[in-house]
N, C-alpha and C positions, 0 to 999 in steps of 0.2 A: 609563761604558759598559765593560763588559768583552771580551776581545782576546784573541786567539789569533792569537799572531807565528809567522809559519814561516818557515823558513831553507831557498830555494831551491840546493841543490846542482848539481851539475857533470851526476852520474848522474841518470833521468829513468826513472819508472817502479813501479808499486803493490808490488813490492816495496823500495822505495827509504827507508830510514827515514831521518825530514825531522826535524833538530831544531827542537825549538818552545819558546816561550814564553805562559805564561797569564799577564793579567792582569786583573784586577778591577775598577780603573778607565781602564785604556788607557793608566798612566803608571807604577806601579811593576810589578815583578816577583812573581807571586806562586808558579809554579809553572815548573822548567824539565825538559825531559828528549828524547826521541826515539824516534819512534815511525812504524813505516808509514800512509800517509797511512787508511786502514780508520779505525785504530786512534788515531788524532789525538784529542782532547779537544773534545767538542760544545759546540757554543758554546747557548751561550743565546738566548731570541727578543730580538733587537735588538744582539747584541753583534756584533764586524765581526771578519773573517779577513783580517789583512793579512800578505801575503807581500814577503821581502826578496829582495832582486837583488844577489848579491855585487859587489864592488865590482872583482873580475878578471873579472867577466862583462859588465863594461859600459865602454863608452869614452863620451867628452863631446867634444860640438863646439859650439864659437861661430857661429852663423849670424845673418843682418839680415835680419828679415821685408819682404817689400813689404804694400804697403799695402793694407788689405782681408784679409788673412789672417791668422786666428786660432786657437786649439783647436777651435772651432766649425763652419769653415768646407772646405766638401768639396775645396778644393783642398788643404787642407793634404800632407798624402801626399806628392801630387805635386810641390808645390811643396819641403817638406824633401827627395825625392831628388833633385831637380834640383840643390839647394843642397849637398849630399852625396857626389855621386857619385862627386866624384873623394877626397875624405877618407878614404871605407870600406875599408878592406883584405877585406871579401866584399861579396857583390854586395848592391847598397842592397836589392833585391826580396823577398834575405831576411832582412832587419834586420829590426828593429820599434823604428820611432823615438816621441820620447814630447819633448813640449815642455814647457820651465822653467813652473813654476807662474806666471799674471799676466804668461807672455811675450806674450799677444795684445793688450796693452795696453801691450808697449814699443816698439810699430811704429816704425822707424827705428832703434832701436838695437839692439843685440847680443842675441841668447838663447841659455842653454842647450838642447842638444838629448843627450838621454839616446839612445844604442845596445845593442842587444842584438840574440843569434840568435834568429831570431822562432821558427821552429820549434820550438827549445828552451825557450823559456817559453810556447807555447805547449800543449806536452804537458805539462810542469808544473801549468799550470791546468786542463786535461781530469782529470789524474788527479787533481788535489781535486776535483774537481765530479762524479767518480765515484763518491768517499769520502762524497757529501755536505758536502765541508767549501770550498762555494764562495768564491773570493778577493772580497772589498769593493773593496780597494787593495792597488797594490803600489807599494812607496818601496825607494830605491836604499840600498845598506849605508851610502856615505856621497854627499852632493851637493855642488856648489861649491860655496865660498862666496867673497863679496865682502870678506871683513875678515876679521881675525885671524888663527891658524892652529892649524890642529886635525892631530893627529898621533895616531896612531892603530895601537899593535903589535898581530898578531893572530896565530894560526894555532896551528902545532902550535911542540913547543921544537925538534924535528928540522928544521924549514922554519918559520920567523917570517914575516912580511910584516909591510910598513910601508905605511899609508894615510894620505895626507896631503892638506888643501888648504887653502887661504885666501889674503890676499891678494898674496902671494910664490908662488904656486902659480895654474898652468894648468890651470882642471878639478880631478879628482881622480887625484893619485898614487897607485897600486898596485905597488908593487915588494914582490921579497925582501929580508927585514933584511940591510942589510951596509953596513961603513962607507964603501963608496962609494957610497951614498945619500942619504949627508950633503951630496954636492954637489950633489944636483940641492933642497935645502932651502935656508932662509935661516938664519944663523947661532942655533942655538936657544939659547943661553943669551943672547946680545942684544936675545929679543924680550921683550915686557913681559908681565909673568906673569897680569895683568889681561886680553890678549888671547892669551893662547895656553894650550892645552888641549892635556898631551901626555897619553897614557895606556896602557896593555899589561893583556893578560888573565893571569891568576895563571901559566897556564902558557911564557909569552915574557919574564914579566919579566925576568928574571937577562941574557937576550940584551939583551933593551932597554935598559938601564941599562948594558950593557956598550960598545955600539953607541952611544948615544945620548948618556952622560955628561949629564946634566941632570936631577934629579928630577922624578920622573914618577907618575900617579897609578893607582892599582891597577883598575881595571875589570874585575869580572864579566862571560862572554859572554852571558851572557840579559840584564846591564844595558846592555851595547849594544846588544842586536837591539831593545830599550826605548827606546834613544834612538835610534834609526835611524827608528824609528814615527812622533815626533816632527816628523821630516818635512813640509814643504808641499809637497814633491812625491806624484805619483799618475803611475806610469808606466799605468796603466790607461787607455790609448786609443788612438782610433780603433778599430780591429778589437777590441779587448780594452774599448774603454770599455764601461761598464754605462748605463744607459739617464737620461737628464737629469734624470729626478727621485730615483736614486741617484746621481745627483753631488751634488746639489743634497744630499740626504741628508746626503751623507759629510762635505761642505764643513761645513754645520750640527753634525754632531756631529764635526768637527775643533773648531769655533768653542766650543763648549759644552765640552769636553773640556780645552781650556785657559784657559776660564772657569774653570772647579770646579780643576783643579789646576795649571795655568799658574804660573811663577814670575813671570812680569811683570804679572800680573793678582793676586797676593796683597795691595799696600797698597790695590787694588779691591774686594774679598773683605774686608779686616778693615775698612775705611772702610763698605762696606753694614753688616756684623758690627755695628759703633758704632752706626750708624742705627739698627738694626733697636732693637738694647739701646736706647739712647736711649729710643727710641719707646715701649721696651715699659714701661720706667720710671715715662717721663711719663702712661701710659695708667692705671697700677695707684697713681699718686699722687692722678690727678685722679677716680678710682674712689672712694681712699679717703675724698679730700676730698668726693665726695657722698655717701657713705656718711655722714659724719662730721654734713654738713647734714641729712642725711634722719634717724639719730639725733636732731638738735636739735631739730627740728621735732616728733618724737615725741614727746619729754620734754615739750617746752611746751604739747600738746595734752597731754597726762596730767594737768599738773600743773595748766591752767584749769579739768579735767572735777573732780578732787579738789579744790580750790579752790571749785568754784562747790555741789558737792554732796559735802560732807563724810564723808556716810554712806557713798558709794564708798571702800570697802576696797582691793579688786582692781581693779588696772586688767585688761582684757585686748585689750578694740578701742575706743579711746577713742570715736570718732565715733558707733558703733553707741549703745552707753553713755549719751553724752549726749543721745541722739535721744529714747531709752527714760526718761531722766530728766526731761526734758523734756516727753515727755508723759504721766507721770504727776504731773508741776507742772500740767500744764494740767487734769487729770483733777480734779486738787484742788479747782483754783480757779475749775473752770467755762468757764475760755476757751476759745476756740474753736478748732482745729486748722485749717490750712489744708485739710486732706480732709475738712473733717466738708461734708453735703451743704446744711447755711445757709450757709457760708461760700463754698461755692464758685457757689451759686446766687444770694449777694449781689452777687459778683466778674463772673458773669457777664451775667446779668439787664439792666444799663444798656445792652447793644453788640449786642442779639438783634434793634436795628430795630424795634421793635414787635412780633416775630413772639410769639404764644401757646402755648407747647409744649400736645399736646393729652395728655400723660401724661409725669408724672414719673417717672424710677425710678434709685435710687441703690446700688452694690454696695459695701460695707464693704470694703477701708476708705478707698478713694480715687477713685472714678467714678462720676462723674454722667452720667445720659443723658436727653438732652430729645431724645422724636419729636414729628414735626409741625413740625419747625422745617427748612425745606430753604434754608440761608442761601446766596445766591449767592458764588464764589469771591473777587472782593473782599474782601464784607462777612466772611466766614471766619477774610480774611489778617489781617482789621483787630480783630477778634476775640482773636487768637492775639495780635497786637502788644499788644493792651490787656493781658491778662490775663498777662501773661509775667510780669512782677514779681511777684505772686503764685505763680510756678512753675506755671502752667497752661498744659495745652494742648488744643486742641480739634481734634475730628476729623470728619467730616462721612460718612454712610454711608447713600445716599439722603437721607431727609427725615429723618433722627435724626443727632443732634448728641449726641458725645460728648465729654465735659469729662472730665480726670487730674489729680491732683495728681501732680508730680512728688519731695515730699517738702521740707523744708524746708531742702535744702541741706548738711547739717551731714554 
């Protein structure tokens, strides 16, 4: 599904140019630049507008739901300012809190809760939805995380910042680069390289590598506003949520989206991939193999029809062939064809009950019709059961009684 990433800034307002990112499939980058929200990149019918929440505009707090309350549930509001109140450095009333993805389902223990000025992302969102370029979802620059740690240089080379969290880290760190920010981290070249993820944008490298001493990896800003998307968070709710069958929506094309390019769903992806080959393998083998039968079977009727009638040159439809050879043998020799009208009058004649057909009449080159004969449906069935080995069958139409050859089978 393709995505249109914006980058919610500080300033608010339709002349405000929002950098953005396009992508194609909702996981790489294919277009980046900035533009007033007018002038933004149309998305396509079914593609989503997810907007980002910098990571200095948002604070996190640990709260313990009680029980019964969920994303779902109309206490929620109330219940996270209550739980709040005294946390917020402004007044809860004009926050806009938003809870940890699958926090309604860790009742009794801890959840994040995401902060921001409601106000402030709210006209943010008005002025897309002016633009036409209404928000799907919106996910935080960076989330907490339970494990490892992610470090994260960003900004201008005049003003760096450092984003940081994981599991040495409270929430997510937003400071300015400076090496007295190293205390508030765990020692980074101690940690294992398999769980920690440091990175800087082309323009803070040189600070970051200064500051930071540990090698570190280069990140484009449009590859992170990509991996920010990535996200299971959706600050979109309560007053900002969209309606439950675009959750329901989003959730589905989160699901689908890391089906198709997910990195932990790849040995899923080439294990169907194997299948599917497999499958197709086996399909165009056992194709060939009755192709290969349905050829022998040909060959063996050709070669009984030239075999039994020499004088056949060409084959072209064996069966046909032989039918027509066969009754010009009988035309020879006098015998009798299953259709001729003695033959089938012989066949029929013992099973009529006594009845007296009161006029014959036979049409060339395979039906016989006796009227006058109006056999009751038993006598019909038993009729038809007799005469079947001969390939006969009999029809009944009022009081006339029609007989078929059905041909001799070949």
């Amino acid at each position: 599904m393709s995505s249109l990433v914006i980058w919610l800034g500080l300033d608010v307002g339709p002349q405000v140019r929002y950098p953005y990112v396009t992508s194609k499939d909702g996981i790489h980058t294919h277009k980046y630049g900035q533009a007033q929200a007018a002038l933004l990149p149309e998305q396509a019918r079914g593609g989503e507008v997810v907007a980002i929440v910098p990571a200095s505009s948002l604070s996190w707090h640990e709260v313990r739901l009680p029980k019964g309350v969920g994303l779902g549930s109309p206490r929620l509001r109330q219940v996270l300012e209550g739980l709040l109140e005294d946390k917020l450095l402004t007044e809860v009333a004009d926050t806009h809190l938003a809870l940890a993805p699958g926090g309604e389902s860790l009742l009794g223990a801890k959840v994040w809760v995401a902060a921001c000025d409601r106000s402030w992302l709210r006209n943010h969102l008005q002025t897309l939805e002016a633009a036409h370029r209404p928000v799907t979802r919106i996910v935080p620059e960076l989330a907490p995380r339970a494990a490892g740690l992610v470090v994260q240089v960003t900004g201008e080379a005049q003003l760096p910042w450092l984003l940081a969290t994981g599991a040495a880290v409270h929430g997510v760190l937003c400071m300015p680069l400076s090496p007295g920010v190293l205390q508030l981290l765990p020692p980074l070249a101690a940690q294992e390289a398999e769980q920690t993820d440091i990175t800087a944008e082309p323009s803070v490298v040189e600070s970051a590598e200064t500051v930071l001493q540990v090698p570190l990896r280069l990140q484009a800003r449009a590859d992170r506003f990509m991996a920010a998307v990535q996200s299971d968070w959706d600050l979109a709710q309560m007053e900002f949520a969209s309606t439950g069958w675009a959750r329901a929506s989003k959730r589905a094309t989160s699901v689908w989206r890391n089906v198709l390019h997910g990195a932990s769903w790849r040995p899923v992806r080439w294990g169907l991939g194997l299948v599917l080959l497999a499958n197709l393998i086996g399909l165009n083998a056992l194709a060939w193999k009755a192709q290969q039968a349905h050829d022998q079977r040909k060959q063996a009727m050709n070669e009984v029809l030239t075999r039994t009638f020499p004088q056949v040159r060409v084959v072209v439809d064996a069966p046909i062939q032989m039918a027509r050879e066969v009754g010009l043998l009988r035309q020879a020799t006098g015998a009798l064809n299953g259709g001729d009208m003695d033959a089938m009058m012989s066949a029929v004649a013992p099973h009529l009950g006594g009845a007296t057909p009161t006029e014959v009449g036979y049409n060339a080159p395979n039906e016989l019709v006796l009227k006058g004969v109006p056999l009751p449906a038993d006598q019909l069935e038993a009729l038809n059961q007799a005469v079947a080995a001969q390939r006969l069958t009999a029809t009944l139409n009022g009081a006339d009684l029609t007989v078929q050859w059905m041909g001799d089978g070949r």
